[in-house]
DRENPA-3360 file (N, C-alpha, C; in nm, 2 decimals, always signed):
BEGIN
1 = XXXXXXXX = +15.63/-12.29/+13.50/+15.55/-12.17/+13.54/+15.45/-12.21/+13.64 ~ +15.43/-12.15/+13.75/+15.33/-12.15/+13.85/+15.21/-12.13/+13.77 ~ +15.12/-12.20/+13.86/+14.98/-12.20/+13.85/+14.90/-12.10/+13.86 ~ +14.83/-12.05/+13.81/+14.75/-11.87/+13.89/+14.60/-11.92/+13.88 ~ +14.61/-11.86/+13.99/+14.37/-11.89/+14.00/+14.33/-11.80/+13.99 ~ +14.28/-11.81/+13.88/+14.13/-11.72/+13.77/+14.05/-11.70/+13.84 ~ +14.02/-11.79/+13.99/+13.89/-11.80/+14.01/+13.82/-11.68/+14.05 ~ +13.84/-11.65/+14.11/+13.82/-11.47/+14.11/+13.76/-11.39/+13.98;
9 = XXXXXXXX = +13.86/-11.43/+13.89/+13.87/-11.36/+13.76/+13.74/-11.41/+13.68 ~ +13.73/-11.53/+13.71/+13.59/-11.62/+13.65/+13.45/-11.60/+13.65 ~ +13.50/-11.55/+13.80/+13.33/-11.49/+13.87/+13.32/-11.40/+13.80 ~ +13.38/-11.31/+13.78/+13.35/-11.13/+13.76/+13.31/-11.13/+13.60 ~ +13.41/-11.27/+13.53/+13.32/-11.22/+13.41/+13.23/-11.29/+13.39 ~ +13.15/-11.40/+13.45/+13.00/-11.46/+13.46/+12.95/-11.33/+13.53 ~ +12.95/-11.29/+13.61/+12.89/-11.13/+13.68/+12.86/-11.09/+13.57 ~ +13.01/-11.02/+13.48/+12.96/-10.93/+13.39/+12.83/-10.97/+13.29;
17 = XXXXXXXX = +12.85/-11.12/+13.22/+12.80/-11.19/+13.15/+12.64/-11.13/+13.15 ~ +12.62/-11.17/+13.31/+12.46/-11.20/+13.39/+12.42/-11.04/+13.38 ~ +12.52/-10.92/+13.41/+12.46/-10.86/+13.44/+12.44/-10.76/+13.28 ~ +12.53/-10.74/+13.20/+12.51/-10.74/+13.10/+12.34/-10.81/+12.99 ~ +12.36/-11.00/+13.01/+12.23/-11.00/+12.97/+12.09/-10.92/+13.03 ~ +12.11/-10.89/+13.20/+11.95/-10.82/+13.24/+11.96/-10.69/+13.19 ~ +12.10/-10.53/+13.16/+12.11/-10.46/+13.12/+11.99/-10.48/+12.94 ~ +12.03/-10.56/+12.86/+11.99/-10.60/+12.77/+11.83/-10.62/+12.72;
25 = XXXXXXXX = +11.76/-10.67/+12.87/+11.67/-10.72/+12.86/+11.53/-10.59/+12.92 ~ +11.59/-10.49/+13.01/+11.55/-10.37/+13.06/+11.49/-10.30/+12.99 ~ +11.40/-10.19/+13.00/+11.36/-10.05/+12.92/+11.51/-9.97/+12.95 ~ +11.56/-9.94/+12.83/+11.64/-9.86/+12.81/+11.62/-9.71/+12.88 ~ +11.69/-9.58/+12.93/+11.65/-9.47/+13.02/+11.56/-9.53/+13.13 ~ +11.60/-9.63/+13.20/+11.54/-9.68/+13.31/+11.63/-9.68/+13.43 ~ +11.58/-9.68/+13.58/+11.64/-9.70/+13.67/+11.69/-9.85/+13.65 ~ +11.60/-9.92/+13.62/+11.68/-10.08/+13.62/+11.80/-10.05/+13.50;
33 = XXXXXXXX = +11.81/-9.95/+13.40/+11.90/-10.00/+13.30/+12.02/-9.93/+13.37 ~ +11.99/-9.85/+13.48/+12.14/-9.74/+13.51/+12.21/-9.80/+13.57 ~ +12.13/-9.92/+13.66/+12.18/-10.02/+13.77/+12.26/-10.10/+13.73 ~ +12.19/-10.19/+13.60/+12.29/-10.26/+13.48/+12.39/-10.21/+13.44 ~ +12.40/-10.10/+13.40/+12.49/-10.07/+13.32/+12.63/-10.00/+13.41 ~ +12.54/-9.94/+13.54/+12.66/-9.97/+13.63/+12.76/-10.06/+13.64 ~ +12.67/-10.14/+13.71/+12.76/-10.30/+13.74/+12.85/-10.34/+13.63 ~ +12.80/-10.35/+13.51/+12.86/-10.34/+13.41/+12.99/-10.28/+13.37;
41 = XXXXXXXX = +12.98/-10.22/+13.39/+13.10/-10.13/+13.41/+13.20/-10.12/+13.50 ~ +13.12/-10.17/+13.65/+13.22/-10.15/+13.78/+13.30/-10.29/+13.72 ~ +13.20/-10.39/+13.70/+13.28/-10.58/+13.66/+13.37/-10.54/+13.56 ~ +13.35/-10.45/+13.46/+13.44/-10.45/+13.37/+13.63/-10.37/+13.39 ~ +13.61/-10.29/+13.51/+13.66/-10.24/+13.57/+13.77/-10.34/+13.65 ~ +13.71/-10.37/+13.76/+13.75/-10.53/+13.84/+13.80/-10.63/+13.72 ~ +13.79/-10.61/+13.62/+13.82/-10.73/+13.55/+13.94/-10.69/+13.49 ~ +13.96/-10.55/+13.44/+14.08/-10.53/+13.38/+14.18/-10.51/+13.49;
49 = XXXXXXXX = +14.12/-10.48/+13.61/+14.22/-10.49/+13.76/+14.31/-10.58/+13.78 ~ +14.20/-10.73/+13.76/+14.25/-10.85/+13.79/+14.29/-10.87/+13.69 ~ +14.26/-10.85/+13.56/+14.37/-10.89/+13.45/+14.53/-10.88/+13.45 ~ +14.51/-10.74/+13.48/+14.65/-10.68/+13.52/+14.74/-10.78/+13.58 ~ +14.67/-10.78/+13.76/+14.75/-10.83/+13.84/+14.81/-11.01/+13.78 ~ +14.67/-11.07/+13.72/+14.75/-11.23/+13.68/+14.81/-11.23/+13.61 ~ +14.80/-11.12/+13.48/+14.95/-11.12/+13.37/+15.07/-11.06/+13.43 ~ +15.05/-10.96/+13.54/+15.18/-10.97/+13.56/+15.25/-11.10/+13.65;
57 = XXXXXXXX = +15.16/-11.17/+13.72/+15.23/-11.29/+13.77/+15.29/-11.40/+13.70 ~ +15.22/-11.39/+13.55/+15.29/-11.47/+13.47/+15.41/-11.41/+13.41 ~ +15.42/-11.26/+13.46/+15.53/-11.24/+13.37/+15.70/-11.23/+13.44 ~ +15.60/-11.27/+13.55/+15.77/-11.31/+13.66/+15.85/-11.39/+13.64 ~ +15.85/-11.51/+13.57/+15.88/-11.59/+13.49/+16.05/-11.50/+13.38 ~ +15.99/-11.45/+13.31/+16.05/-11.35/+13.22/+16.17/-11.26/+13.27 ~ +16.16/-11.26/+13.40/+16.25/-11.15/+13.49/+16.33/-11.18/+13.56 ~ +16.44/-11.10/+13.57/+16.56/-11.14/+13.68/+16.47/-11.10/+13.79;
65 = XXXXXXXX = +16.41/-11.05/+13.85/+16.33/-11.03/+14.00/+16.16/-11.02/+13.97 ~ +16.16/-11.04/+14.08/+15.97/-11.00/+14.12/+15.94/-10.86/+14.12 ~ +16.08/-10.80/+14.18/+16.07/-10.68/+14.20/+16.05/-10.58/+14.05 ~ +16.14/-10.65/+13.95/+16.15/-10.57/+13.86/+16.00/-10.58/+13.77 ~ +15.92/-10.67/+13.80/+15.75/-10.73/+13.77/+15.71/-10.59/+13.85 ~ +15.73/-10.62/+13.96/+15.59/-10.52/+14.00/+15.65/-10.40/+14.01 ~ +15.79/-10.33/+13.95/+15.79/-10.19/+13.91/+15.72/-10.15/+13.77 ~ +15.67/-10.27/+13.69/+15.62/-10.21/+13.57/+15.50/-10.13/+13.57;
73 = XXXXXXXX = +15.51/-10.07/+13.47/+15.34/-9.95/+13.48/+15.23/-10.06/+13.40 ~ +15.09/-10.04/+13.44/+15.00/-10.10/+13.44/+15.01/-10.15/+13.26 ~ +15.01/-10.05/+13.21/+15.03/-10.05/+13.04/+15.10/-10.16/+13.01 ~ +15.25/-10.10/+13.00/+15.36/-10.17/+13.00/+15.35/-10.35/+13.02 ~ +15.25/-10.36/+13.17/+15.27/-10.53/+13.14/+15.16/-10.60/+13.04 ~ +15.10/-10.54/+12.95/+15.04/-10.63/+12.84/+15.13/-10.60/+12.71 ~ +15.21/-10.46/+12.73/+15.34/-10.45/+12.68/+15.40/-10.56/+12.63 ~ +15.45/-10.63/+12.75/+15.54/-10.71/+12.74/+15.46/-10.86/+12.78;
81 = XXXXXXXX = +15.38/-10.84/+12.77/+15.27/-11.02/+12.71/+15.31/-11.04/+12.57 ~ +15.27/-10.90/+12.48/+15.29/-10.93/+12.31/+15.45/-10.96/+12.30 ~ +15.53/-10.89/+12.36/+15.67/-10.91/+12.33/+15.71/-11.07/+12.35 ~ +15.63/-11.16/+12.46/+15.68/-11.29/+12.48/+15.57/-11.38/+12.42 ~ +15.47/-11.31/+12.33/+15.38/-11.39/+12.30/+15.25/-11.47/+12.37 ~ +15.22/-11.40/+12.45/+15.09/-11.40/+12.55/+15.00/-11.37/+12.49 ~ +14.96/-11.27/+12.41/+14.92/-11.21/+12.34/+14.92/-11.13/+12.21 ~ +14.82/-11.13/+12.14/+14.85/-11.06/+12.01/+14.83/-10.88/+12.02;
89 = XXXXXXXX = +14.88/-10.85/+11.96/+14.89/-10.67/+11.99/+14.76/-10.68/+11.98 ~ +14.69/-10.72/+11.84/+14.53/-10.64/+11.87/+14.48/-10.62/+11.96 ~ +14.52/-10.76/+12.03/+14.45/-10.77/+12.23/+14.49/-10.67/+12.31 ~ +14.62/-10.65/+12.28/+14.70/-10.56/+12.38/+14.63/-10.42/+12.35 ~ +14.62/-10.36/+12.24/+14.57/-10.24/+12.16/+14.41/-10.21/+12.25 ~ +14.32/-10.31/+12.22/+14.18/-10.35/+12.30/+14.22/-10.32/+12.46 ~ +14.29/-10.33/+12.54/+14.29/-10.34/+12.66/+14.37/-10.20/+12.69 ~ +14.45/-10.16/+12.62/+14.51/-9.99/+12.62/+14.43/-9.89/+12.58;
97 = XXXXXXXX = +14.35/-9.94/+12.51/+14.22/-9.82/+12.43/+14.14/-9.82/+12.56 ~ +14.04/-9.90/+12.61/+13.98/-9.98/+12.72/+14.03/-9.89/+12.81 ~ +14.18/-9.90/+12.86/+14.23/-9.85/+12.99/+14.23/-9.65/+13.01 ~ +14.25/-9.66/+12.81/+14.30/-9.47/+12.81/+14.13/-9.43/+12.80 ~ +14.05/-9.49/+12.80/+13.93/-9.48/+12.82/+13.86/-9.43/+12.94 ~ +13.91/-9.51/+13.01/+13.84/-9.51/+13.21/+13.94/-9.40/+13.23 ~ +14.05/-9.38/+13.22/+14.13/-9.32/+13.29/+14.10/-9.15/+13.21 ~ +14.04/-9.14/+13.09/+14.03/-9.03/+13.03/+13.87/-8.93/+13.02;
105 = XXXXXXXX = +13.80/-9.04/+13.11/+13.65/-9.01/+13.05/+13.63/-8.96/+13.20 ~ +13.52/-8.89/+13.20/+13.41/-8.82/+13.28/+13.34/-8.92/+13.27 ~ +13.29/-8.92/+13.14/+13.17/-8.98/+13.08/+13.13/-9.13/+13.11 ~ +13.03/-9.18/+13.16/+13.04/-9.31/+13.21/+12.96/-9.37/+13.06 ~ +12.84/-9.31/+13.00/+12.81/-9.35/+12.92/+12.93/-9.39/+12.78 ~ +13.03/-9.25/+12.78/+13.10/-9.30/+12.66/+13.22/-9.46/+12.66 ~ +13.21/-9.46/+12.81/+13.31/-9.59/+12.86/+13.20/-9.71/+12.83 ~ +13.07/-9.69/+12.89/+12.93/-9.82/+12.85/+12.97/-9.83/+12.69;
113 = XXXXXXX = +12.96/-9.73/+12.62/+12.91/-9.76/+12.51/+13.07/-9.83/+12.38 ~ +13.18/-9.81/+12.49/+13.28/-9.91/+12.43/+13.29/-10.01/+12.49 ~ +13.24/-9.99/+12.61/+13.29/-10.15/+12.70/+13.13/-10.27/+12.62 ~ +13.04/-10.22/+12.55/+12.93/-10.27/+12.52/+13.00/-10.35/+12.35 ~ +13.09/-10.33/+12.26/+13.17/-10.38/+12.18/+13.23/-10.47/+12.17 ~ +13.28/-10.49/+12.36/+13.35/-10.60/+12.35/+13.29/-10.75/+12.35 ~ +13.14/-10.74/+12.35/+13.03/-10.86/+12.37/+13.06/-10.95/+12.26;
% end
């Protein structure tokens, strides 16, 4: 199996880390906490982006093509991490709830206040 660089992936969640503890550290209904809790959110965003993209490069491996890799739906490839054991469903469950989340909500607060669980 090829090698895949995190590094990217690494930053974003020291970002989130950093920006999460000053969210933390803020007066809550603050301009400084809305900033936090932005970023927060955008890194958590970017992170499930990039998650995406490196499990499915590991899951090329598994496939008669690349092609047949990158026809899968975003879902689908943590799908099939559990099926080859990448992952345990709980995780997979965590990152589908996560995703029907962003993709369901108006609400930025109600996405803060799950993406704040996963600490």
């Amino acid at each position: 199996m090829a090698n895949i660089d995190t590094t990217y992936l690494e930053h974003c969640i020291a970002t989130l880390v950093r920006a999460f503890n000053f969210y933390n550290r803020v007066e809550k209904n603050s301009i400084e906490s809305d900033m936090y809790r932005c970023s927060c959110l955008k890194q958590f965003e970017i992170i499930l982006e990039q998650s995406g993209k490196l499990t499915r490069k590991s899951l090329k491996p598994y496939f008669h093509s690349s092609k047949e890799v990158d026809k899968l739906y975003f879902k689908d490839i943590f799908r099939h991490c559990v099926l080859r054991s990448m992952m345990t469903l709980e995780e997979c469950e965590r990152w589908l709830q996560y995703s029907n989340i962003c993709n369901d909500s108006d609400d930025s607060q109600e996405t803060a206040n799950y993406a704040e669980t996963w600490t």
